[in-house]
N, C-alpha and C positions, 0 to 999 in steps of 0.2 A: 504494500500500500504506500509506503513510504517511498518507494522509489518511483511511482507509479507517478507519486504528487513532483517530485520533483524531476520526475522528465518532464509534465506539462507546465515546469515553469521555466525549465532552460531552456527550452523554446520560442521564449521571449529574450532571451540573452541577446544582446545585441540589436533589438530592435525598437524595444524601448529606453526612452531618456532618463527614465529611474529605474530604480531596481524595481522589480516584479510586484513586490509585497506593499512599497510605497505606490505606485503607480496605479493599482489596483486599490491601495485604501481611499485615493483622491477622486476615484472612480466611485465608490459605495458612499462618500458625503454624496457626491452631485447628486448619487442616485434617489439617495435619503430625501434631499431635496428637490424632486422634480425634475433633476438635470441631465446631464452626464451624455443626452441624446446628440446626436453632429450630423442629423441628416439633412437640416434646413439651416439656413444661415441662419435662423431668429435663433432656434436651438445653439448654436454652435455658441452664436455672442453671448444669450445669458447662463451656459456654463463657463465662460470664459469671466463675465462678474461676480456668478457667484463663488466661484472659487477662489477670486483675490478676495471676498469678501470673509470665506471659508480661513484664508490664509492669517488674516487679522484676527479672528475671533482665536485662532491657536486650534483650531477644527481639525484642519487637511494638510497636508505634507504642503511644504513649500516648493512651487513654480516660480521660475525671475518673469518675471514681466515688464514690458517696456509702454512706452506710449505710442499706440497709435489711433488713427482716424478715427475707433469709436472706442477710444476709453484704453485701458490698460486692457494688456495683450501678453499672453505667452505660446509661444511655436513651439515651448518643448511641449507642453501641454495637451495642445490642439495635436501636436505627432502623438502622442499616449492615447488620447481618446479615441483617433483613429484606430492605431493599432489593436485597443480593447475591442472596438468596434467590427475590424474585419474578422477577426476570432471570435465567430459565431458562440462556441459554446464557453464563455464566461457566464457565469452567476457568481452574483456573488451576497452576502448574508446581508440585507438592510435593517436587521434587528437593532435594538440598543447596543452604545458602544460600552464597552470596559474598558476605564473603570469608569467610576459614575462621574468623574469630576468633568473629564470628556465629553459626557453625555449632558452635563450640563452647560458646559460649554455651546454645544450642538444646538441645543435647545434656545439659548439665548442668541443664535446666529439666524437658528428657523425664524425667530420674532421678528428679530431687524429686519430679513430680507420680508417679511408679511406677503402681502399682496403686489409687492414691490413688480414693474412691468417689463421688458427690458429694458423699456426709454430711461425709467428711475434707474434702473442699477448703471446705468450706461452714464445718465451723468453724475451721481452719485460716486460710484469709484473712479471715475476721469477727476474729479473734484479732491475727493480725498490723495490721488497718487499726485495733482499736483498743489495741494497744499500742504500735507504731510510728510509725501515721501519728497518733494523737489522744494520744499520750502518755499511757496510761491505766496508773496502776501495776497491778502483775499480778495481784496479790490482787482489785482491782475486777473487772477484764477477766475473771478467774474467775467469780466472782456476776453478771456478765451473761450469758457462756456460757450459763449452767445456767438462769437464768433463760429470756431469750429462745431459746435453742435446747432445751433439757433436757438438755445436754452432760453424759456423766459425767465422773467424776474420771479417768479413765483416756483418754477421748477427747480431753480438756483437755493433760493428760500428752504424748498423742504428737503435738496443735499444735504443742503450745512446742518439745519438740523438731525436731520440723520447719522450726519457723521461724529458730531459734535459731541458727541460719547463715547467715542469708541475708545 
């Protein structure tokens, strides 16, 4: 049995951007979440949010992500999900995590993203990666919003609030 398990993961050796066990645990948040799917663009982008979103809450294995066009972006990522994705027969466990601190954590991550749409998560973490992670004062990080997304003033509004906890 044991070696059974571990042929079907050195088969991934090499083809994924993390190891097998991380790369498939980033896969079972999304999935916990709604996500994880890469068949339509809408799907592809808000697992692409939610798991920078997954990444802050201390949730999901870390992806680098950079800025692009619609918000913070990772290529290692988007390769992983692919790859889970052409290997038909992954399942994997969406039960509670262990330990509970985890699971609490998880829980507090399902809150924040709520009902959240892609348009929200889309300006929400473009928001946070550049006021947080680029250190961009707010006023700026505003006049990009609008610019590069068409953000209104009121979309802008309930980012900041959103984030403003984290």
């Amino acid at each position: 049995m044991v070696s059974g398990f571990y042929h079907s993961m050195n088969k991934y050796e090499g083809k994924l951007t993390k190891s097998y066990d991380t790369a498939i645990f980033a896969y079972t948040v999304l999935k916990r979440l709604g996500c994880g799917k890469i068949d339509t663009f809408e799907q592809r982008l808000k697992s692409q949010k939610v798991q920078y979103f997954a990444q802050l809450f201390r949730v999901s294995p870390s992806y680098s992500f950079s800025l692009y066009l619609r918000g913070p972006y990772s290529s290692d990522l988007a390769h992983d999900l692919f790859t889970i994705r052409d290997e038909n027969n992954i399942d994997v466990d969406v039960s509670m995590f262990i330990p509970d601190e985890l699971e609490e954590r998880f829980i507090q991550l399902k809150k924040f993203i709520g009902e959240m749409g892609t348009r929200e998560l889309e300006i929400a973490s473009t928001l946070h990666l550049l006021v947080v992670i680029a250190k961009m004062n707010q006023v700026k990080a505003r006049v990009k919003l609008k610019e590069w997304k068409g953000a209104t003033e009121n979309e802008i509004k309930e980012a900041f609030n959103k984030i403003e906890n984290l």
